[in-house]
C-alpha positions in Angstrom: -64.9 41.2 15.8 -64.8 40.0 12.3 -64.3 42.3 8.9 -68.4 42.3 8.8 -67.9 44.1 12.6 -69.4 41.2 13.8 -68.7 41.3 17.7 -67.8 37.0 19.1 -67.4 36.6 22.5 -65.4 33.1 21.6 -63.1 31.2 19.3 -66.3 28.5 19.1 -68.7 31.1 18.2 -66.5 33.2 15.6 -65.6 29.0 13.5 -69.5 28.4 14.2 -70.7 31.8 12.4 -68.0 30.8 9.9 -69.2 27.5 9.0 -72.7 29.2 9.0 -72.2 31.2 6.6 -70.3 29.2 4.1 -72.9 26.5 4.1 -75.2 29.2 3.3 -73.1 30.2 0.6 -73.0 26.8 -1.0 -76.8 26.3 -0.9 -78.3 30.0 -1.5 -79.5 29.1 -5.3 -80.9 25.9 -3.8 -80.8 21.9 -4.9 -83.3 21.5 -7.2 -82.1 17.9 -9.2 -79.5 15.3 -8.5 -76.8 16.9 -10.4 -76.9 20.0 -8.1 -76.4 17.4 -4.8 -73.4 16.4 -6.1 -71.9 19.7 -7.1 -72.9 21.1 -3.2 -71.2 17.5 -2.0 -68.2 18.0 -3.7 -67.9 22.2 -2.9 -68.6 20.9 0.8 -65.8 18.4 0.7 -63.3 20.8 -0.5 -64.5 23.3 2.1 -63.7 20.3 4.5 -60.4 19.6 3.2 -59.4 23.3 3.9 -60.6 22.7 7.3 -58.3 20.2 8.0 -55.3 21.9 7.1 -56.6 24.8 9.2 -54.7 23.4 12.4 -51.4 22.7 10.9 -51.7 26.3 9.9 -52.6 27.3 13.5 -50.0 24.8 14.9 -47.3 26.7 13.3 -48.3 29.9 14.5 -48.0 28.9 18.1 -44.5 27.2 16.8 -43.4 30.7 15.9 -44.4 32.4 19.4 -41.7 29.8 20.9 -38.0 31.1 21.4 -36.6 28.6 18.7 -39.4 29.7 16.3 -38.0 32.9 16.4 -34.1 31.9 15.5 -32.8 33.7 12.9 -33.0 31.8 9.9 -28.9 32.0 9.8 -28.6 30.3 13.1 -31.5 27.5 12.8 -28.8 26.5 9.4 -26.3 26.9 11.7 -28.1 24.0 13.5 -29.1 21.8 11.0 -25.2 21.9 9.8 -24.2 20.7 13.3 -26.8 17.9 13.2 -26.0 16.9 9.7 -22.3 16.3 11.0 -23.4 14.6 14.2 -25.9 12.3 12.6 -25.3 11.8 9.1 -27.4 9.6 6.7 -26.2 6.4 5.8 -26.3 2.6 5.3 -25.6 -0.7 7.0 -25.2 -4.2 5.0 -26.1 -7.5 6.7 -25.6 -10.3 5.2 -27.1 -13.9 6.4 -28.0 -17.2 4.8 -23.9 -17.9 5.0 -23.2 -14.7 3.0 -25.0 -15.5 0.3 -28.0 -12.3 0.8 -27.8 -10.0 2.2 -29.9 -6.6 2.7 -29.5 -3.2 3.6 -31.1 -1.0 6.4 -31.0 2.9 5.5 -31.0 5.6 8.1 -31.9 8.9 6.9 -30.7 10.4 9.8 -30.2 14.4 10.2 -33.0 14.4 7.7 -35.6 13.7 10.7 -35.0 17.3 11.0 -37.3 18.1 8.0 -40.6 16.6 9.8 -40.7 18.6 12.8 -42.2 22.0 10.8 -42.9 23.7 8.0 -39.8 26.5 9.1 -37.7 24.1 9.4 -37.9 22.1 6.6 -38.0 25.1 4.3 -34.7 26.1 5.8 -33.6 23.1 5.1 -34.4 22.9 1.8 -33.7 26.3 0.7 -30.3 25.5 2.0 -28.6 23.3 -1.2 -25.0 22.3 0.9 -26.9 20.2 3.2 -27.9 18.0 -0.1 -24.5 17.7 -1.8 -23.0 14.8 0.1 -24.0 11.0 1.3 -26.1 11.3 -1.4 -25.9 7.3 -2.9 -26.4 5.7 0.8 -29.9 5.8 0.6 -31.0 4.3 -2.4 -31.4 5.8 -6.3 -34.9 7.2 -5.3 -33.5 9.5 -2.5 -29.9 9.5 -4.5 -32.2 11.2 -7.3 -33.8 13.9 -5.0 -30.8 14.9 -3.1 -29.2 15.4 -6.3 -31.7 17.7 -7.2 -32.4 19.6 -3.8 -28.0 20.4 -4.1 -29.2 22.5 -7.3 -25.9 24.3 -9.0 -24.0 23.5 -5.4 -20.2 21.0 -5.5 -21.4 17.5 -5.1 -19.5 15.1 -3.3 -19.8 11.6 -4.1 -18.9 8.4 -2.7 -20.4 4.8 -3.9 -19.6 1.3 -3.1 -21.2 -1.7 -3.5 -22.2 -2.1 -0.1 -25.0 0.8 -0.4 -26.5 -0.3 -3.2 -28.2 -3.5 -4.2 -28.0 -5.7 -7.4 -31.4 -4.4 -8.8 -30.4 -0.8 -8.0 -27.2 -0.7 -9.8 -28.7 0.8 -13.2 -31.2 3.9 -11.5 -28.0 4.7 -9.3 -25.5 5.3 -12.3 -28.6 7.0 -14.0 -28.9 9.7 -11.4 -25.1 9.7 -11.3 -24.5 10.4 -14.9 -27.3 13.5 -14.9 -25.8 15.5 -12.4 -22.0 14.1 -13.2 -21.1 18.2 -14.1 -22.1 18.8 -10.8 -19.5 16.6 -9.0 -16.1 17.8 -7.5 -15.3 14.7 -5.1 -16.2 11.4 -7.1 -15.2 8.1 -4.9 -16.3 4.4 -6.5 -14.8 1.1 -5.2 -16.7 -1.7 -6.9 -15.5 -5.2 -7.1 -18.6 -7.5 -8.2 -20.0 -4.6 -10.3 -19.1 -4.6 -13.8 -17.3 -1.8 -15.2 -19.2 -1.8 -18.0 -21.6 -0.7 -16.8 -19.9 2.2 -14.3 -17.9 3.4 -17.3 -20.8 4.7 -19.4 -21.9 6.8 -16.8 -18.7 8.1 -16.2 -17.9 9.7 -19.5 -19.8 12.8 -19.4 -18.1 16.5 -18.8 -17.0 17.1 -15.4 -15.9 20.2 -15.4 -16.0 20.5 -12.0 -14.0 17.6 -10.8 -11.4 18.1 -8.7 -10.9 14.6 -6.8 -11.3 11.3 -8.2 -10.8 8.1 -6.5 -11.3 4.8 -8.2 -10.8 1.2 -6.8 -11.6 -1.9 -8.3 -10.6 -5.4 -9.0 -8.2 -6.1 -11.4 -9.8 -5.7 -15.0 -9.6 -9.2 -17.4 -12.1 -8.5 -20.3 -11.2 -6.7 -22.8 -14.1 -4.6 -23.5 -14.4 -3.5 -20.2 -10.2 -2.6 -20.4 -11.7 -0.1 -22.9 -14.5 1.2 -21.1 -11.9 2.1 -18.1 -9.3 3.6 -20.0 -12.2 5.8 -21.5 -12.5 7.3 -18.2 -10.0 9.4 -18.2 -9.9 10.5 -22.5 -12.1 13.5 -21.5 -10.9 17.0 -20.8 -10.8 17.3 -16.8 -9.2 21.1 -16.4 -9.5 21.4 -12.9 -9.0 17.2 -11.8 -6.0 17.8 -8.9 -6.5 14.6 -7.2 -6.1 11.3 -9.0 -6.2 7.8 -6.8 -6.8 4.6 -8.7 -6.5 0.6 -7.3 -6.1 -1.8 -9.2 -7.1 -0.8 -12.2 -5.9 -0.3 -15.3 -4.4 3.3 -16.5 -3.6 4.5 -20.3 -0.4 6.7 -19.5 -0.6 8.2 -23.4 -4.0 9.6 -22.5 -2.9 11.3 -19.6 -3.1 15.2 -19.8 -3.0 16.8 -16.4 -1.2 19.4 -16.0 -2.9 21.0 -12.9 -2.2 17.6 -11.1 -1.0 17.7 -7.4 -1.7 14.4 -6.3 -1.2 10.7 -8.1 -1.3 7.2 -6.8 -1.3 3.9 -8.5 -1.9 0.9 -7.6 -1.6 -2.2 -9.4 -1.8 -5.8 -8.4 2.0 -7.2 -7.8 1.5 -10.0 -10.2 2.6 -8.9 -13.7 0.5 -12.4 -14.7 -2.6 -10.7 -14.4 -1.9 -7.1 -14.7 -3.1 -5.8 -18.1 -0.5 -3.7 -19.1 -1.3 -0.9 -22.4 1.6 1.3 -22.4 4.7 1.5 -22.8 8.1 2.6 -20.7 8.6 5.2 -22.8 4.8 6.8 -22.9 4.7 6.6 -19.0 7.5 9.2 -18.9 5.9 11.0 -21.0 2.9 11.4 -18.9 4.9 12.4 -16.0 6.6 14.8 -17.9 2.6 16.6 -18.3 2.3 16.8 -14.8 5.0 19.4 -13.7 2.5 20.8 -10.0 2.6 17.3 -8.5 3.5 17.4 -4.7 2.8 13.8 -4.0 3.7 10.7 -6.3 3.4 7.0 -5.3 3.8 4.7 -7.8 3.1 0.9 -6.8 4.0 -1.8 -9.6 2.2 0.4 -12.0 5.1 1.1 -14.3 4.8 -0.4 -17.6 6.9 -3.9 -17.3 10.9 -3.5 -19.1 12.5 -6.0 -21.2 14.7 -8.2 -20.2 17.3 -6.7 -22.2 16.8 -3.4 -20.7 19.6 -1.2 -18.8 20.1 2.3 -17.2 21.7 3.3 -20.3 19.3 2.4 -22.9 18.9 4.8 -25.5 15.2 3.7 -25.5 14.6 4.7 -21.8 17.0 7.8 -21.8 15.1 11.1 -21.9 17.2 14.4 -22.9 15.5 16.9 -20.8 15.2 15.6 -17.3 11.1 15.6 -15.7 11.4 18.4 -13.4 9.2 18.3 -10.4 9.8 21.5 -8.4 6.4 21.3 -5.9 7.2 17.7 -5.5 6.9 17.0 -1.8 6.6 13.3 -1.3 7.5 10.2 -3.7 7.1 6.7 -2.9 8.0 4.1 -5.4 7.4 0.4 -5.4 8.0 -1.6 -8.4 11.1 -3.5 -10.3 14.3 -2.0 -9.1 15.3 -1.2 -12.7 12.0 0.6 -13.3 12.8 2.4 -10.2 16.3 3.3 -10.8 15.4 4.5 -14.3 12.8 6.8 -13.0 14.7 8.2 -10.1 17.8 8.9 -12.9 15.5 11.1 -14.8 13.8 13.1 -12.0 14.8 16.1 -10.8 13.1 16.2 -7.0 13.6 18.5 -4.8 16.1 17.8 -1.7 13.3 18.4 1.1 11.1 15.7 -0.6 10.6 12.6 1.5 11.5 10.1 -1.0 11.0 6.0 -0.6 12.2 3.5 -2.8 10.6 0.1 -2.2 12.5 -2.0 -5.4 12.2 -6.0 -6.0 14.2 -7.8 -8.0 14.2 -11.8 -9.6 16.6 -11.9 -11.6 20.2 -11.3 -9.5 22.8 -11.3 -12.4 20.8 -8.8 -14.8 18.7 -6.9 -12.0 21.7 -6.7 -9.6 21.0 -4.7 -6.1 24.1 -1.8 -7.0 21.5 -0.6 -9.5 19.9 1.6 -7.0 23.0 2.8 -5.5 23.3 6.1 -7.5 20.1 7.4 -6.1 21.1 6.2 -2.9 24.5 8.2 -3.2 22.6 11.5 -4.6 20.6 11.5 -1.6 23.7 11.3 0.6 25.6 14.0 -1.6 23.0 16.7 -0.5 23.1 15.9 3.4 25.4 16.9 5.8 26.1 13.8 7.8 24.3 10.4 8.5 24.2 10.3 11.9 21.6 7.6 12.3 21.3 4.8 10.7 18.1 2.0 11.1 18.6 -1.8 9.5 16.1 -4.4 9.6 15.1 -7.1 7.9 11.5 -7.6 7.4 11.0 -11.2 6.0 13.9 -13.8 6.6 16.3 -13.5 3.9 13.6 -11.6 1.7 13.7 -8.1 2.1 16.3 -5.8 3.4 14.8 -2.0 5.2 17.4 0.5 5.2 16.7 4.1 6.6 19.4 7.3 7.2 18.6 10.6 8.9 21.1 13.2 9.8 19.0 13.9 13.2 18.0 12.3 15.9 16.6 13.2 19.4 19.3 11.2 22.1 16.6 11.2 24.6 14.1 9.3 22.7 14.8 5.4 22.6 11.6 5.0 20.5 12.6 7.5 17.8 13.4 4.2 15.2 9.7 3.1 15.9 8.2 6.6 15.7 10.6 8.5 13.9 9.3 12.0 13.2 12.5 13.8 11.6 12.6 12.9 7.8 15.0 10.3 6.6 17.7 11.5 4.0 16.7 8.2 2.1 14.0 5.2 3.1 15.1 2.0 0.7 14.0 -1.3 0.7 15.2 -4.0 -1.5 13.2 -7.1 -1.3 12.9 -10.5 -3.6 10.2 -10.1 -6.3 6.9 -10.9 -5.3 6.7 -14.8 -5.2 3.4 -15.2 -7.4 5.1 -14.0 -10.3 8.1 -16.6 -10.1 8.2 -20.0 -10.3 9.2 -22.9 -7.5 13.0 -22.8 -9.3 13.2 -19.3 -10.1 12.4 -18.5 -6.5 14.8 -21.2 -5.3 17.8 -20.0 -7.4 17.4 -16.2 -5.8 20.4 -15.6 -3.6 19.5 -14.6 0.1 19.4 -11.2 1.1 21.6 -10.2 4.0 21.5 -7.0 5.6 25.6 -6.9 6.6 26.2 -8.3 2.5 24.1 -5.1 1.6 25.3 -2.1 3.8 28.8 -3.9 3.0 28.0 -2.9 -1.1 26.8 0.1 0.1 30.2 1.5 1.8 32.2 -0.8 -0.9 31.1 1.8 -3.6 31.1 4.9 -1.2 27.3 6.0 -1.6 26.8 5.2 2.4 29.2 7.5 4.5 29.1 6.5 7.8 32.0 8.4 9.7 29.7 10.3 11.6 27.4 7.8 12.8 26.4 8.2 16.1 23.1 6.2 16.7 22.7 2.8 14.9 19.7 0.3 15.3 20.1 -3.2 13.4 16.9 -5.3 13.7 17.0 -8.4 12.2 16.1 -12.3 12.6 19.3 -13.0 10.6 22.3 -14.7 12.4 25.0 -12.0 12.7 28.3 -13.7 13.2 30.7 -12.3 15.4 32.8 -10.8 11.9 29.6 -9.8 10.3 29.7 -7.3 12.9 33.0 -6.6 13.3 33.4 -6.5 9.4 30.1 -4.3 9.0 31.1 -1.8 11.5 34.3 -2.0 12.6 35.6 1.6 11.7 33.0 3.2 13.7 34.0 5.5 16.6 31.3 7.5 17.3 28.6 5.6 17.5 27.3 6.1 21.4 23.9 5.0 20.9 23.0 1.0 20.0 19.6 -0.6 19.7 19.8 -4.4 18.5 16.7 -6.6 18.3 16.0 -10.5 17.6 18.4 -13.2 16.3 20.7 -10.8 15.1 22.0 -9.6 18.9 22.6 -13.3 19.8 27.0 -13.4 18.7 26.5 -9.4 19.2 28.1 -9.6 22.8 31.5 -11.5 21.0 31.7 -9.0 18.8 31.4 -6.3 21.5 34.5 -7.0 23.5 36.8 -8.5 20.9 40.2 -6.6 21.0 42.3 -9.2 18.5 42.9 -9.7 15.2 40.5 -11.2 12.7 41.9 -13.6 9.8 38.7 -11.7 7.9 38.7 -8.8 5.8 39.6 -5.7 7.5 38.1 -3.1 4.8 35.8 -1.6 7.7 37.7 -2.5 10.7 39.0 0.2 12.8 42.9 -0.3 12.5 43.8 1.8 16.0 41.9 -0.2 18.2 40.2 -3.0 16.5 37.9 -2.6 19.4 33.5 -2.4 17.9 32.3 1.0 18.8 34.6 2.0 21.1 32.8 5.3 22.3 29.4 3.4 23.3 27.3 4.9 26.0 23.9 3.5 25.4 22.8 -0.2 24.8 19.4 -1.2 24.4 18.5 -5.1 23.9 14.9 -6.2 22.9 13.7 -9.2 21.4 16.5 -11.4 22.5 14.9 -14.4 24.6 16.5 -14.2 28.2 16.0 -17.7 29.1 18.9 -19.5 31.9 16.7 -22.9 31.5 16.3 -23.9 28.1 18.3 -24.2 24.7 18.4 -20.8 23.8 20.3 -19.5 27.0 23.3 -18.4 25.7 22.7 -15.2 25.4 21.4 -14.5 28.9 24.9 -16.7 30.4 27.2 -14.5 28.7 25.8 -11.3 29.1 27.1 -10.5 32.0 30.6 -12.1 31.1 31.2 -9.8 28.2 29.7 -7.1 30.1 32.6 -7.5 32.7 34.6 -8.1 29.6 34.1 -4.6 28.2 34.5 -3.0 30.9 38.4 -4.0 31.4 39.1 -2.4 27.8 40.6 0.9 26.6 36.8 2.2 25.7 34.4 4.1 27.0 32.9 3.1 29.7 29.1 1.8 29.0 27.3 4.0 30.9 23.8 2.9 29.9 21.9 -1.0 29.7 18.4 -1.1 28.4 16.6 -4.7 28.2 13.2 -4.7 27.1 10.4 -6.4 28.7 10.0 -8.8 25.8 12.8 -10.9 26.4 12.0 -13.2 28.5 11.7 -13.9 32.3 13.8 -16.5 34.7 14.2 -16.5 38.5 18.1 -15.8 37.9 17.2 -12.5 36.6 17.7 -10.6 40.0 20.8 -11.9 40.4 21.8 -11.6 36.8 20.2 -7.3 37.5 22.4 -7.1 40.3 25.4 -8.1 38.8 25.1 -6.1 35.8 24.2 -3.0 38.1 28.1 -3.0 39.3 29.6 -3.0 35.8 27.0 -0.3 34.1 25.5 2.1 36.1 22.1 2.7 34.7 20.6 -0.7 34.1 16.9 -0.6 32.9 15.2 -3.8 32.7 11.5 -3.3 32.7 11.1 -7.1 34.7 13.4 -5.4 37.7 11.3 -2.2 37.7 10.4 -3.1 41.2 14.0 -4.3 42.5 16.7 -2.0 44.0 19.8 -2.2 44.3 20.0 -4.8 47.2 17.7 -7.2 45.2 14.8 -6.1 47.2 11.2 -5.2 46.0 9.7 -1.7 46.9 6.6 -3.6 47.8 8.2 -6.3 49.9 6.9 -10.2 50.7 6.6 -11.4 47.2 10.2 -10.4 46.1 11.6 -11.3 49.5 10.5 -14.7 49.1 11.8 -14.8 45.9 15.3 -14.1 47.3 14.9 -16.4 49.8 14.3 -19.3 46.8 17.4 -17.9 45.3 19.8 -18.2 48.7 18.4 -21.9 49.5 18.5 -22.8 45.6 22.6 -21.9 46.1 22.6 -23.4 49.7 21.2 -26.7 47.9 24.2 -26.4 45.4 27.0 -25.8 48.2 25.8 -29.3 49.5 25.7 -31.4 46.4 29.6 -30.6 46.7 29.2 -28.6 43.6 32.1 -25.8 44.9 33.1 -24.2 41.6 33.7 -21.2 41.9 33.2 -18.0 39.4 36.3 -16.8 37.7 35.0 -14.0 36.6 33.2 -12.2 38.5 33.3 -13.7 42.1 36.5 -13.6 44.1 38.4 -10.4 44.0 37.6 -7.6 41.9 39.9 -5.2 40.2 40.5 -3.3 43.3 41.6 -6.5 45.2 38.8 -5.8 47.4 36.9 -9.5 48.1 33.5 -9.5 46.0 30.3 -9.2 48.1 28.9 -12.1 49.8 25.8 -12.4 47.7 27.6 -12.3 44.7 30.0 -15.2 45.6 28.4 -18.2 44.5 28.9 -21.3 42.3 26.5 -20.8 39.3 26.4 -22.7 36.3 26.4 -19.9 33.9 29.8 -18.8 35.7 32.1 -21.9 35.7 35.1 -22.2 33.1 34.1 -25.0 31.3 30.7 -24.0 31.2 31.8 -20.3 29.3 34.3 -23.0 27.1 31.5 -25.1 26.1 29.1 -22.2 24.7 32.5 -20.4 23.0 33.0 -23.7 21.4 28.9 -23.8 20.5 29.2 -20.2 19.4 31.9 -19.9 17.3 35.1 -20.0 19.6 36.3 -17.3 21.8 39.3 -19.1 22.9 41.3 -15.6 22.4 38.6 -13.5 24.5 38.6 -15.8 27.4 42.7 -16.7 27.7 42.5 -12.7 28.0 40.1 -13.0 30.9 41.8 -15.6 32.7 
């Protein structure tokens, strides 16, 4: 029944009567010239029109009769929030033609949402958060309309030139610049993009911003030098976040004093680096940013004479920069710079500070420049009770890293270490595009043992209770570099060497003599290296019985049985990683070893036990087999020399086993004569042997 109290017995009846009676409606005065026609066609057109719409209209009432239909309107944004996470909008680049065009497929993504109905793309456009983000991957067209669907809502912004192309570049900053007030995250790497052009749009108020991360290439014009230090002449009250790469910054502008978090970056090259303030200014700016918690600084201080010292009246500040938030600091620059900053800071002791200083000039830029900071950093711990060294590039950079913790039970904690290090220093050569082919020539070499030796020479590296050292390093440590380095030590129990620097390390480990050397650092009671050593651990060192590099592996086990006969501690622990190497002598080399230490760990005798044997059987039997008719071959070339060392009688005067008393190569007298005389001589270590 209709409002009339028209009784239809259908749905086709009731639209039937309707149409009926509008048609009537349209034509009760009549057509009586042409212009009437037209005025009925275009009222029956319209009338039409409505018509059509009429199902959508009844579609979504049957959409609201379904369970998801009648969501609240909370939970359907609850929805759309989870689908906007799980499939955001965004981008993709290809490039073809041998990267010379290139062209870029847009995915609106979550946005599909909006098409299913009328409810559901009201919610989410009534809903301005969903807009406020990922806004610049689609295009300036869809930038532009997001923009305005986030209303008065924190926008987040992040643009790079792979979203946007060439001819889109102008709309894009357009839409940027409009709503800049709006922005709270602002993010723009561009490299081929002028910032000319970015600048401009840029220098509006931004109130707002709280985050700002700029990355670009390093700036040559000069007009666009202006445009970028522009940036950052505008009053930004509640900026917290600053981040630029490679660009340049105007330290006299700088006025942030809600600042938590600052990093710059600036090419390594002082050649093409634009520099545009001075020393003196960028203290000054620090000095206005008394809240930050995190500072890292790479080659981004302004460049210092060559006249310039750490007591320059020019450089010297009277009230020191105080930092009391300050929670991490990361310098990389000139080691003066450095020093100069670090001198005038006050930091707090629980900051994780790293110093990463270069020097190219030696006699005016010497190394001991840094030392104070290193010593005020020692002052304030307790103990150093482990110590990492490494090397990073031959002869070019030097890694040294204290804490005054360490977990004994982890052999990976100098990989992983989690406890934070007293001090994390690295002194390396400067950077080798900004010297020339003599300059770089005439730099001395860096060696680690010339460096910790400075170190304990002026007292800013206390190592009396040292108990876990790890030296990694493709530098050739002689014998007396160790024994020289760390010869006072007593309580070190835990040693990890890696690479070249392990190969004399064995001499060193069971010399009980005199040295004609300098015996600043050498223990005086025992003249014995780390005589309370528990734990050795050996990676990186080539294991090889075959080839030219087999020393190492052939006198292992001599100076192993070596140590063991000395008034020390009995080694207790042998860890040999599974990157050094692999022969067929390594079983019996495994068993050997197991009768001097007794916890050997060597991750290519995982599978052996004691006996020689595999758990798993044929493969390692046959193995042994090769071994026993290898040394049966031997015993009938009338090759009968006989070990010295090992085989024979042991110290009990008990006779050594039978497996264990065979001629071998590595084990003859001559042989261990020949590679002392290669390595360095050991004439005194071995007459004590025999």
């Amino acid at each position: 029944m209709d409002q009339r109290g028209t009784v239809h017995t259908s749905s086709d009846e009731y639209w039937r009567d309707a149409e009926r009676s509008r048609a009537a409606h349209l034509v009760e005065d009549g057509i009586t010239d042409p212009h009437d026609f037209l005025v009925v066609r275009r009222a029956m057109e319209a009338e039409l029109e409505a018509v059509e719409r009429l199902p959508f209209l009844l579609r979504s009432r049957i959409n609201t009769l379904s369970p998801v239909g009648r969501l609240p309107e909370e939970v359907l944004i609850h929805i759309i929030l989870i689908l906007h996470y799980i499939e955001p909008s965004g981008c993709r680049r290809y490039t073809y033609l041998h990267q010379r065009r290139f062209k870029i497929l847009r995915i609106i993504g979550w946005i599909k949402i909006t098409h299913v109905c009328r409810r559901w793309r009201n919610a989410a456009l009534a809903y301005p958060r969903l807009w406020n983000s990922r806004v610049c991957s689609l295009g300036p067209n869809w930038m532009a309309e997001m923009l305005s669907r986030s209303g008065t809502a924190p926008v987040f912004i992040t643009l790079t030139e792979s979203m946007i192309c060439p001819d889109e570049v102008a709309d894009t900053l357009s839409a940027l610049s409009q709503h800049l007030k709006h922005v709270q995250e602002l993010a723009i790497s561009a490299e081929e993009i002028s910032w000319g052009l970015i600048g401009p749009s840029l220098s509006g108020e931004t109130l707002s911003l709280e985050k700002c991360v700029l990355s670009g290439p390093v700036l040559r014009c000069g007009n666009e030098l202006d445009l970028a230090l522009g940036l950052f002449c505008q009053h930004k009250p509640r900026l917290r976040h600053l981040d630029m790469i490679l660009l340049p910054v105007c330290w006299s502008f700088l006025d942030l004093p809600r600042l938590t978090f600052l990093q710059v970056i600036n090419h390594p090259n002082k050649c093409v680096r634009m520099e545009n303030s001075s020393y003196r200014e960028f203290l000054d700016a620090l000095g206005r940013m008394p809240m930050l918690e995190t500072l890292i600084l790479s080659h981004s201080m302004p460049d210092l004479p060559p006249t310039a010292t750490l007591n320059s009246d020019e450089y010297l500040r009277t009230v020191a920069i105080d930092f009391p938030m300050l929670q991490k600091l990361r310098l990389i620059d000139d080691i003066l710079a450095c020093a100069l900053l670090l001198g005038c800071m006050n930091v707090p002791g629980t900051a994780t500070q790293t110093v990463d200083c270069s020097y190219g000039d030696f006699v005016q830029r010497p190394i001991n420049l840094i030392f104070p900071w290193v010593k005020s950093r020692t002052d304030i711990s307790s103990s150093i009770r482990k110590l990492s060294i490494s090397d990073q590039d031959p002869c070019h950079s030097i890694h040294v890293c204290a804490f005054d913790k360490y977990d004994r039970e982890d052999d990976c904690h100098f990989k992983t270490p989690w406890d934070l290090p007293i001090f994390d220093l690295i002194i390396s050569h400067a950077s080798s595009d900004s010297l020339s082919g003599l300059e770089q020539h005439l730099l001395p070499e860096l060696q680690a043992w010339s460096v910790i030796q400075a170190m304990r020479t002026e007292s800013v590296l206390p190592l009396e209770d040292l108990e876990v050292l790890s030296l990694t390093s493709v530098q050739d440590w002689d014998r007396i570099h160790w024994l020289d380095t760390f010869g006072d030590l007593d309580r070190v129990s835990v040693l990890h060497v890696a690479n070249e620097c392990s190969k004399y390390f064995c001499y060193a480990f069971c010399e009980s003599g005199p040295s004609d050397y300098s015996q600043e650092f050498r223990n005086t009671e025992t003249s014995i290296l780390f005589p309370s050593l528990d734990t050795l651990i050996i990676e990186d060192v080539l294991l090889d019985f075959n080839g030219y590099r087999d020393y190492f592996a052939k006198t292992l086990l001599f100076f192993l049985e070596q140590r063991s006969r000395l008034p020390v501690r009995p080694l207790r622990r042998l860890k040999i990683g599974d990157n050094c190497g692999y022969d067929r002598d390594v079983l019996q080399t495994y068993r050997r070893i197991k009768k001097i230490v007794p916890s050997v760990e060597w991750d290519m005798c995982e599978g052996f036990t004691e006996e020689g044997t595999s758990q798993n059987g044929s493969e390692d039997e046959s193995g042994e087999k090769h071994l026993k008719d290898e040394e049966g071959n031997k015993a009938d070339s009338g090759d009968d020399e006989v070990n010295d060392d090992d085989d024979g009688v042991d110290e009990d005067g008990a006779e050594a086993d039978g497996d264990d008393n065979v001629s071998d190569e590595d084990s003859s007298e001559e042989e261990n004569k020949g590679y002392d005389d290669e390595l360095g001589g050991t004439d005194k270590v071995e007459a004590s042997v025999q």
